[in-house]
MDTraj code that builds the backbone (N, CA, C; nanometers):
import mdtraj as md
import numpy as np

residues = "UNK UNK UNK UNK UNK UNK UNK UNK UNK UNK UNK UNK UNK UNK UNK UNK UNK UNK UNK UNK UNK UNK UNK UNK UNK UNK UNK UNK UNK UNK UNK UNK UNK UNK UNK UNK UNK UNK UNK UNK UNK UNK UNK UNK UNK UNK UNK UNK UNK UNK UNK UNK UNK UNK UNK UNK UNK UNK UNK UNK UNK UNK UNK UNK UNK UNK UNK UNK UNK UNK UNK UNK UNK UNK UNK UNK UNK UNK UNK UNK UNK UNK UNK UNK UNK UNK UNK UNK UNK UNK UNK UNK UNK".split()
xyz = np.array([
    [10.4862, 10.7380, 13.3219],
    [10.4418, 10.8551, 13.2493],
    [10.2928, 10.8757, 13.2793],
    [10.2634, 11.0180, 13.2747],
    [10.1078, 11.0648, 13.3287],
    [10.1031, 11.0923, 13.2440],
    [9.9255, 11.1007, 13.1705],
    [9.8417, 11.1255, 13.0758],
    [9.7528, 11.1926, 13.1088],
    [9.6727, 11.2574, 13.0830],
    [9.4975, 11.3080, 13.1210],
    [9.4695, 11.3064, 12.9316],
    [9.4128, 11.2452, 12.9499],
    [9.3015, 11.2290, 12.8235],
    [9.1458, 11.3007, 12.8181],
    [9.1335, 11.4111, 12.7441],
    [8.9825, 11.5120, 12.7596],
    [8.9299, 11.4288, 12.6549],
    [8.7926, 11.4106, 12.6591],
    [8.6707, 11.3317, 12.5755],
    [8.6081, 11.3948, 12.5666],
    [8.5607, 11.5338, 12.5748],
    [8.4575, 11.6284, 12.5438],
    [8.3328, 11.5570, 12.4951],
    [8.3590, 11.4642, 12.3638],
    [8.2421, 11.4178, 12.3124],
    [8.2038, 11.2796, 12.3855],
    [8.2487, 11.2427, 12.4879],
    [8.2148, 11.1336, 12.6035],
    [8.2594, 11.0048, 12.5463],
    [8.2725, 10.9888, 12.4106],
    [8.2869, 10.8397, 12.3632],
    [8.3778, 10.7587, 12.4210],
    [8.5466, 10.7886, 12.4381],
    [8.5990, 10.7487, 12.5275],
    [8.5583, 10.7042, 12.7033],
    [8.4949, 10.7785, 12.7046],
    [8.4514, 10.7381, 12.8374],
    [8.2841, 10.6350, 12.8847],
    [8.2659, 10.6048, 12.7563],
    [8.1374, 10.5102, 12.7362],
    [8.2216, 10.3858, 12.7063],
    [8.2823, 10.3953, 12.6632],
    [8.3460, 10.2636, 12.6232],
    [8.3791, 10.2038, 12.7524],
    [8.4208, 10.3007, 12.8232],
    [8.5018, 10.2625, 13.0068],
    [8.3987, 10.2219, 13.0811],
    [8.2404, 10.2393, 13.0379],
    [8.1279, 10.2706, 13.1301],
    [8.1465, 10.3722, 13.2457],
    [8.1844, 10.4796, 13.1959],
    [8.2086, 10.5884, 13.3235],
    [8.0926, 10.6249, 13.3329],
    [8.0445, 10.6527, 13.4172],
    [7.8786, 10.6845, 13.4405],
    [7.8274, 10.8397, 13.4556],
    [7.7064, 10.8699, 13.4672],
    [7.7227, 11.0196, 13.4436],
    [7.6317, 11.0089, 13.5803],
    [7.6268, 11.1394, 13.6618],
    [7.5826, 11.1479, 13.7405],
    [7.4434, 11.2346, 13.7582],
    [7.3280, 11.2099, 13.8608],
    [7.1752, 11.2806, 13.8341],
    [7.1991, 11.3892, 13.9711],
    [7.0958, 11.4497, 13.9991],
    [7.1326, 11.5586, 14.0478],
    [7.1838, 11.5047, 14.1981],
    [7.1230, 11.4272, 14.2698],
    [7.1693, 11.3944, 14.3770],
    [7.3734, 11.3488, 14.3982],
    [7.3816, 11.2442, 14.3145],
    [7.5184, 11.2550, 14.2498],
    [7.5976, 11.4124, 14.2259],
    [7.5482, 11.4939, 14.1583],
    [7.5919, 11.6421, 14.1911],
    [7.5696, 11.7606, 14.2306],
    [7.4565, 11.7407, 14.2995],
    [7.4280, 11.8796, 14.4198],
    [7.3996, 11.7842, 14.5339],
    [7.3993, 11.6892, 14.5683],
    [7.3654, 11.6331, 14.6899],
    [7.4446, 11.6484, 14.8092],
    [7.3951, 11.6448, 14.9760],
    [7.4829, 11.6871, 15.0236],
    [7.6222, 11.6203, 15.0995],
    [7.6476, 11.5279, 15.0200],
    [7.8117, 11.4802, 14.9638],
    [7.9044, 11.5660, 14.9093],
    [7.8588, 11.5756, 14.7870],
    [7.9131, 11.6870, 14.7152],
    [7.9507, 11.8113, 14.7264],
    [7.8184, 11.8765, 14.8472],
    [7.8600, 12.0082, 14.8484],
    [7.9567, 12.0008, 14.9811],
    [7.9279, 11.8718, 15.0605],
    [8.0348, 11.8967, 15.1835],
    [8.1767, 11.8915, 15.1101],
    [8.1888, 11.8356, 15.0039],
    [8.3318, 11.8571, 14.9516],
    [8.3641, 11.9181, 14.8956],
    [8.2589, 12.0067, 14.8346],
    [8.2894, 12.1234, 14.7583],
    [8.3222, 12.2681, 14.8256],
    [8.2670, 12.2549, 14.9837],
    [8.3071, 12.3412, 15.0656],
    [8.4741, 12.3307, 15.1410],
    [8.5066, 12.2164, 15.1473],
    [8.6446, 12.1379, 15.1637],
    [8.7136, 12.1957, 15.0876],
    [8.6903, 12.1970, 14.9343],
    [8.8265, 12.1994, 14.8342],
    [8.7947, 12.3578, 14.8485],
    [8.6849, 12.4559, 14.8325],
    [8.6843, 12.5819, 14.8816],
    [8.7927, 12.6121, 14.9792],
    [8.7943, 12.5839, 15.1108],
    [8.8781, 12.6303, 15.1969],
    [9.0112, 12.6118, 15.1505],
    [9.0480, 12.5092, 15.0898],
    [9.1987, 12.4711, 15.0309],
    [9.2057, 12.5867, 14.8845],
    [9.1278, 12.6617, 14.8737],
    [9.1881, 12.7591, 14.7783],
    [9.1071, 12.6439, 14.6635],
    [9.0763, 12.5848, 14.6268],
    [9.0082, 12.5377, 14.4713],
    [8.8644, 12.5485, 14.4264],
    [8.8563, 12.5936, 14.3466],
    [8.7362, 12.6264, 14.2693],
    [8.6614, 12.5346, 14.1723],
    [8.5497, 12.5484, 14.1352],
    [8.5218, 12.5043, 14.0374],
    [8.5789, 12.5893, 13.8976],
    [8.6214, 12.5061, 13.7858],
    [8.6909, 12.6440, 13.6743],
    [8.6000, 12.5689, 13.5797],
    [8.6257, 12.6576, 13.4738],
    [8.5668, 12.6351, 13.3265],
    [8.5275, 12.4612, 13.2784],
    [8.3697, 12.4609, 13.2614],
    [8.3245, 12.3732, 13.1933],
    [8.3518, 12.3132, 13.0374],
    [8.4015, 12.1745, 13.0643],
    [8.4909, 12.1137, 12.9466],
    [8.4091, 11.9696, 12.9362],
    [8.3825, 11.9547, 12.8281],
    [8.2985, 11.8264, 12.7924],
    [8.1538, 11.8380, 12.8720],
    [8.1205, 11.6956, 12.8934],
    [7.9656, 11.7059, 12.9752],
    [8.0109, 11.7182, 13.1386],
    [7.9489, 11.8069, 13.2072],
    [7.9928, 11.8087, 13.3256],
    [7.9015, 11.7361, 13.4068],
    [7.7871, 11.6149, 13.3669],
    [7.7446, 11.5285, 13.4496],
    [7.8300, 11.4006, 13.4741],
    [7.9648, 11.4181, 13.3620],
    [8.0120, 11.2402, 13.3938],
    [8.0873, 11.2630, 13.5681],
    [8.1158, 11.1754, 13.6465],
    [8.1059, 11.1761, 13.7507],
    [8.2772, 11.1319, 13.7624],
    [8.3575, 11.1970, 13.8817],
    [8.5007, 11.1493, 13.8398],
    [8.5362, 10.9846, 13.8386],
    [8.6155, 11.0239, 13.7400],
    [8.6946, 10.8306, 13.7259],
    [8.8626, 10.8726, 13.7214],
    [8.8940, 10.8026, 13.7645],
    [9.0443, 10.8011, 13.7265],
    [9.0945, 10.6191, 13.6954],
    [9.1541, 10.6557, 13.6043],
    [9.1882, 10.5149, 13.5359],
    [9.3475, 10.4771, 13.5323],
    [9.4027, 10.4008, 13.6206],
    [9.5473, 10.3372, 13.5407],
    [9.5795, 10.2815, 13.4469],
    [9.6127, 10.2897, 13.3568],
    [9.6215, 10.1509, 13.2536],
    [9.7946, 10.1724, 13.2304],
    [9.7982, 10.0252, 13.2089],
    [9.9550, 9.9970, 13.1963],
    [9.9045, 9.8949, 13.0664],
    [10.0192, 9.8704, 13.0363],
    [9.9972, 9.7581, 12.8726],
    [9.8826, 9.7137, 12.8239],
    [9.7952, 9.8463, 12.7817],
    [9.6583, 9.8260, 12.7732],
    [9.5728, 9.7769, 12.8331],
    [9.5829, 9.7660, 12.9682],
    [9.5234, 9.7268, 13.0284],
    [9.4673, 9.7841, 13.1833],
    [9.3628, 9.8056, 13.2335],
    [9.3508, 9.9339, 13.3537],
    [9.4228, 9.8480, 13.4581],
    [9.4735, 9.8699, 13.5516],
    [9.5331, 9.8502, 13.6216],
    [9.5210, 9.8840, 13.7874],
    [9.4305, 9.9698, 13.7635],
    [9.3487, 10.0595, 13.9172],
    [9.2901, 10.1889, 13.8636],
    [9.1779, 10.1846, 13.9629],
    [9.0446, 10.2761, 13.8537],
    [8.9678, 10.2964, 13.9797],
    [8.9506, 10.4210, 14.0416],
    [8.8473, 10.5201, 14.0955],
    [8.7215, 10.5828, 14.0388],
    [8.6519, 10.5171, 14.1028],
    [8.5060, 10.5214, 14.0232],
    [8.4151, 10.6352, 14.1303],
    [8.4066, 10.7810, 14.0916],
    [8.3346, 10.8835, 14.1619],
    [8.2033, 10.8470, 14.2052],
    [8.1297, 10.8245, 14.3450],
    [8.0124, 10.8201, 14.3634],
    [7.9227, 10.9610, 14.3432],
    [8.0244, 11.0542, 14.3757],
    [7.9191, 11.1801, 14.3497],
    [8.0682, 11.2676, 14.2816],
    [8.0134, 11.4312, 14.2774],
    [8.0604, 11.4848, 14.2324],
    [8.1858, 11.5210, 14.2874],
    [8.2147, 11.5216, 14.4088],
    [8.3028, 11.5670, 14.4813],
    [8.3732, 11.4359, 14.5551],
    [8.4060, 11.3362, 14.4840],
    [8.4618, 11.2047, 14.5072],
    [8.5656, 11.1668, 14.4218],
    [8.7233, 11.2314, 14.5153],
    [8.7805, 11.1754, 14.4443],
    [8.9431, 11.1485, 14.5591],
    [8.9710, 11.0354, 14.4759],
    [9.1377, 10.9943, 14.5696],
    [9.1927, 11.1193, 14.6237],
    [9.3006, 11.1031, 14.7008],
    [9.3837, 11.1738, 14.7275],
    [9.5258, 11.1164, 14.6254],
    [9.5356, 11.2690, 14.5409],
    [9.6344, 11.1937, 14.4466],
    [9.7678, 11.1778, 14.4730],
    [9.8393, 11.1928, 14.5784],
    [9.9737, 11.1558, 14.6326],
    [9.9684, 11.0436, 14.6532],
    [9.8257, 10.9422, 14.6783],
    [9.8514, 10.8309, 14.7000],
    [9.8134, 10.7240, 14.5831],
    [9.7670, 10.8004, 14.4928],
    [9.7727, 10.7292, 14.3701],
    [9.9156, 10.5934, 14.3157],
    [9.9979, 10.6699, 14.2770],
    [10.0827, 10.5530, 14.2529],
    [10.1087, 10.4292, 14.3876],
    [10.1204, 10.4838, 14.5255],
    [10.0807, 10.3495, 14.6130],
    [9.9722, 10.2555, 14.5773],
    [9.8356, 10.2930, 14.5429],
    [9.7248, 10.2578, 14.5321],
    [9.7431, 10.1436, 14.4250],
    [9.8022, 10.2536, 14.3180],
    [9.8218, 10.1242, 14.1581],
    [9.9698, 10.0225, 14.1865],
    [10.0428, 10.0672, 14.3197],
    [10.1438, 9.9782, 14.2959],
    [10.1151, 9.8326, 14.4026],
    [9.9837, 9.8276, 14.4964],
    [9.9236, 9.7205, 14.5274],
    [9.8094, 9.6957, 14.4795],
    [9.7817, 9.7832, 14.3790],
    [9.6346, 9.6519, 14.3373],
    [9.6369, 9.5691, 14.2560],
    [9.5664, 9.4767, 14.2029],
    [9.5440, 9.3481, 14.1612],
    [9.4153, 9.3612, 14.0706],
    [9.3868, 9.4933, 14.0089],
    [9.2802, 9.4788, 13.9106],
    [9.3219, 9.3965, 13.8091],
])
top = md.Topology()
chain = top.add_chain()
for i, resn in enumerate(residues, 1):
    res = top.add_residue(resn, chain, resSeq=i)
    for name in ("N", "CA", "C"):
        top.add_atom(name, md.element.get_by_symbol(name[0]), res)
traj = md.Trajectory(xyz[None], top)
């Protein structure tokens, strides 16, 4: 079963130590090379929800416990999610 959990007020995601990112982290030119990427594929940036400096994470957790976790270096850092469940079905976090 998939979840997405929104934290608007970040607390959930302090507890995780998800980190927030400074400007280099989100205008740097990492970011915008991928932000020109997901452009061509038709995706946008859409509507601002919670703080938009935390930086992406994606978290597995299985029996309370994370299980495989993508930690965003910049803004435009993130898995390819088709390969997500491969990813969590060999790791060893």
């Amino acid at each position: 079963m998939t979840r997405s959990i929104p934290d608007p007020a970040g607390e959930l995601f302090a507890s995780f130590g998800i980190e927030r990112g400074g400007l280099r982290e989100m205008y740097g030119l990492r970011a915008w090379g991928r932000g020109i990427q997901a452009a061509m594929q038709g995706h946008f940036i859409g509507r601002k929800v919670g703080d938009p400096w935390t930086l992406p994470t994606i978290l597995a957790v299985r029996d309370g416990r994370i299980v495989w976790q993508h930690r965003g270096e910049h803004a435009g850092d993130h898995p390819d999610v088709r390969s997500i469940p491969m990813l969590i079905s060999a790791s060893t976090v």
